[in-house]
N, C-alpha and C positions, 0 to 999 in steps of 0.2 A: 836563762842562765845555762840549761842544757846543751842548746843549740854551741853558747860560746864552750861549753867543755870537746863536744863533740868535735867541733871544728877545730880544737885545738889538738886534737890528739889526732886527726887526719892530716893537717899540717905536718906532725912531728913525725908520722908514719904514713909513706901511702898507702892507697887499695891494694896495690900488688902485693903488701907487707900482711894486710889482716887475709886474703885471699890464700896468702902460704901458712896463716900461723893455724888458721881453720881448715886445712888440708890438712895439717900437720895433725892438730886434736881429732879428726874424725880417720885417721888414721890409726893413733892411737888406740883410740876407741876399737877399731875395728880387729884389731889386731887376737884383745881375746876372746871376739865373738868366734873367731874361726873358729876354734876348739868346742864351743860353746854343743855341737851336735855330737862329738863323740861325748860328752860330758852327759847331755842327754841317754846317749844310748848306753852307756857304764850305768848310770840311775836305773835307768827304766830295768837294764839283764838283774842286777844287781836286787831290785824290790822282786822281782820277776821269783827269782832264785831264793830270797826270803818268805815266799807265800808256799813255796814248792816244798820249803824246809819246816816251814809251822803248818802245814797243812798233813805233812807226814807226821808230827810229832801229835798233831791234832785228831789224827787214826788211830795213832797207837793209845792216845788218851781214853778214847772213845771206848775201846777194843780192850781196857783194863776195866773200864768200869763196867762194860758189859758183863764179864766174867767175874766182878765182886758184886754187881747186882744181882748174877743167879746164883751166888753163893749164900744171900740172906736170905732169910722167909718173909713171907709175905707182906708180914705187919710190920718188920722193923727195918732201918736203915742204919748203918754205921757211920760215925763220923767222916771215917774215908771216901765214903762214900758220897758225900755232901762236896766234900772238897775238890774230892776230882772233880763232881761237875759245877763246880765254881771254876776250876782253871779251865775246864771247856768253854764254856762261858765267856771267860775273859778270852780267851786265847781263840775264840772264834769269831769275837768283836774284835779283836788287831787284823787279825787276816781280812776281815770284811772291811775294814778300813783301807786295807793295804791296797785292796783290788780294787777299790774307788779311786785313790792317787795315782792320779795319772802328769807325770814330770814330761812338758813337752805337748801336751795337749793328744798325743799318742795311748 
């Protein structure tokens, strides 16, 4: 039963017909791959520029709580101080994330 569907739709259309309409779709197609590498490379500047931006904010983190750790004594620690280094913490698990994503195989 294949066969007769097939054959009936070659009848009604020649090869020259399905030869332009599959030009036509892979055309299509192709249209917005072009872009498809600057799209890569706005991704890649763009994470590129987001590690550069949490990595500074990630110093200046670092760089507060140094100066509230030697503001305590020895034995005791401040709440703030716990906190900061939980958003170090966190905020230097996103960066390590960041720098493993690689968009583009680049």
């Amino acid at each position: 039963m294949k066969t007769q569907k097939h054959t009936a739709r070659t009848k009604r259309f020649p090869q020259a017909f399905w030869i332009g309409v599959f030009t036509i779709a892979a055309a299509v197609v192709a249209v917005p791959m072009a872009g498809h590498g600057l799209w890569l490379q706005n991704s890649n500047a763009l994470r590129k520029k987001q590690i550069a931006d949490e990595t500074e904010k990630l110093l200046q983190l670092a760089t507060d709580l140094k100066s509230e750790v030697d503001k305590t004594s020895k034995d005791t620690l401040s709440i703030n101080v716990i906190r900061k280094a939980d958003a170090i913490e966190k905020l230097a698990r996103d960066v390590k994330q960041k720098m493993k994503l690689s968009v583009g195989g680049s």
